[in-house]
N, C-alpha and C positions, 0 to 999 in steps of 0.2 A: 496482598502481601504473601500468599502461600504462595501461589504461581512463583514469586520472584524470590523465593527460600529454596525452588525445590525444582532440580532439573525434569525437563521434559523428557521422560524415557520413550514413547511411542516410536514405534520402529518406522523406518522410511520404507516408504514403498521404492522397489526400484524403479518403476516408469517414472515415478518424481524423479530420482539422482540422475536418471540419462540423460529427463529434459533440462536440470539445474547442469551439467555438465557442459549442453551445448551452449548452454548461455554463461558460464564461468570460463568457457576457453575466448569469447568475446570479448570480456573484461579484462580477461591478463595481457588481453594483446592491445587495450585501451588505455591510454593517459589521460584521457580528460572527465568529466565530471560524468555521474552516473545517477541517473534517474529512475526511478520506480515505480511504476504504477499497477498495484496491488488491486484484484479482482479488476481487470480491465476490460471485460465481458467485450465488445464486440469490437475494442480495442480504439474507439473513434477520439479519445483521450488520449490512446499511447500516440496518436496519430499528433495531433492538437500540441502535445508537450512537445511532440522531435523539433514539429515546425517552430514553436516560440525558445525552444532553447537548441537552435543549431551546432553550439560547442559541445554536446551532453550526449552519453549514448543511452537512448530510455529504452528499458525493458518492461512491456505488459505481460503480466500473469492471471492466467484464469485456470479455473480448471473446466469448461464446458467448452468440449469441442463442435457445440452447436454454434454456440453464441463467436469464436473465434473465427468461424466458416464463414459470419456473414461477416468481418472486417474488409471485403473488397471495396465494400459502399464505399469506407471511409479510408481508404489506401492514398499514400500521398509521399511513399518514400521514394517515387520518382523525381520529384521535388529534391533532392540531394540529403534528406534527413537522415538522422541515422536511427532506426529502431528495429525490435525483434519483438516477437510475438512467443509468449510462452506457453503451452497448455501446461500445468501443474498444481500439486494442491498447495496451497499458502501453507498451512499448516507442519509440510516438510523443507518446502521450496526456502522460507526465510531460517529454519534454521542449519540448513548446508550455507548459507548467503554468510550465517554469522560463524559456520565453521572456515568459510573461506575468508575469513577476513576482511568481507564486502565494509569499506562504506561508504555510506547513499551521501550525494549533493542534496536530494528534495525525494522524497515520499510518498508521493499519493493514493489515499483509499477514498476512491470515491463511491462505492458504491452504497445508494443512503437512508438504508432503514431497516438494518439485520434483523432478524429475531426480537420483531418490538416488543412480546409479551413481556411481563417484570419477571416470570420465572424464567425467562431465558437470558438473563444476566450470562451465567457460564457460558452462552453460546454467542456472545457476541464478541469482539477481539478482545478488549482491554477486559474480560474477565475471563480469559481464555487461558490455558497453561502458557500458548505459544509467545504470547503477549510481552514475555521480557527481551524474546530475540528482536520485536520490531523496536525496542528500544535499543537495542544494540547493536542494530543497523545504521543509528545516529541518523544527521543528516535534519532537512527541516520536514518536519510532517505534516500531511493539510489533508484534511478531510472535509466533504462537502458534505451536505444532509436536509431534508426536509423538517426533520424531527430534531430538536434543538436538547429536550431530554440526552439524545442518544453522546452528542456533540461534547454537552456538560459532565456526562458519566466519564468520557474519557479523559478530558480535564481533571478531572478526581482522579483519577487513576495516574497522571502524571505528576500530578501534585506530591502523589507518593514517594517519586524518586525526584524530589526539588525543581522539577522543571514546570515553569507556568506554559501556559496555552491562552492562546487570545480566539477568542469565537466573535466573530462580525456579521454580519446580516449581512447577504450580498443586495446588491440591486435587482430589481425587477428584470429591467435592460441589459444584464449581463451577459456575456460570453459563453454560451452553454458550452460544457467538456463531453459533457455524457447526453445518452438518449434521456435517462431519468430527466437530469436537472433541464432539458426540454421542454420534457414534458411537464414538469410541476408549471415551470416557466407559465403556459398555455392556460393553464389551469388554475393560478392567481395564485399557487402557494406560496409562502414564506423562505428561500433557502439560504443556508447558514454554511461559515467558513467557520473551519478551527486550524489554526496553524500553532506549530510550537520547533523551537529549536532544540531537538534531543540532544543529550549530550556527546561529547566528541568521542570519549573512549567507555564503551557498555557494556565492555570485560569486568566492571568492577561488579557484577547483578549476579549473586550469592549462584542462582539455581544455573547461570551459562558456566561459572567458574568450575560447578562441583560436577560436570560429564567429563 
């Protein structure tokens, strides 16, 4: 509830606004639905989303220009998709998104198991200051995970601002997006969906109002 009382002042770094810039001159010149996929590390999901939503321009964002190096593996925008690859930090990246007015068709954070200690509540998203912009990027949000704790915390945390979240156990047999959820796959873990439909307009969130 402080995060979302009390604007985020951290200054942007300008390497984030150049690469937010090349990717907001993308969007103004876009009509159709816009997709997001939040910490996209080697991007084989930003790949996976262009193909199954060919109407949708999806952007991944990471900030390791390691992990974006090896996206050749999983390249497939010859295929006629349409997608960009971002390096940048989330933490700037989504709220230039909600000073430009961005909003998202669909959401995606998949990567699935942040900062699992219990003191590092502050360092995972929804107890993050940044936390009110991914709400006010609206749009539907879905997050995968191995860890079901982490899945239900953020449900709490949107309960907050009246929006429910439905968490589902995916299948064993499912469609991996990411190297992660592969590898749990392999490995007999458990992995979990949480989708929630944010709300349409997330100007009304005290701490985006008062910058």
């Amino acid at each position: 509830m402080r995060h979302l009382r009390s604007p985020f002042k951290k200054p942007i770094q300008e390497h984030n606004r150049e690469a937010f810039e090349q990717a907001a001159k993308l969007v103004a010149e876009w009509q159709g639905p816009i997709i997001l996929d939040s910490c996209c590390g080697v991007g084989e999901s930003t790949a996976w989303l262009a193909e199954h939503h060919p109407d949708a321009l999806v952007i991944g964002v990471d900030k390791s220009a390691h992990r974006l190096q090896r996206h050749a593996n999983h390249h497939t925008a010859a295929q006629g998709q349409r997608y960009i690859l971002v390096r940048a930090d989330l933490m700037d990246f989504w709220r230039l998104a909600v000073e430009h007015n961005w909003q998202l068709s669909k959401h995606y954070i998949l990567y699935p198991n942040p900062w699992p200690k219990a003191a590092h509540l502050s360092r995972r998203w929804h107890g993050s200051p940044v936390w009110p912009y991914v709400l006010g990027l609206g749009g539907e949000l879905v997050m995968r995970s191995n860890w079901v704790t982490y899945l239900t915390e953020v449900a709490s945390s949107l309960a907050l601002v009246n929006c429910s979240a439905k968490i589902e156990p995916l299948l064993a047999k499912h469609e991996a997006m990411t190297p992660f959820e592969r590898k749990y796959q392999r490995s007999g873990q458990q992995l979990w969906q949480l989708s929630a439909d944010l709300p349409e307009d997330g100007r009304y969130f005290s701490a985006i109002e008062a910058e």
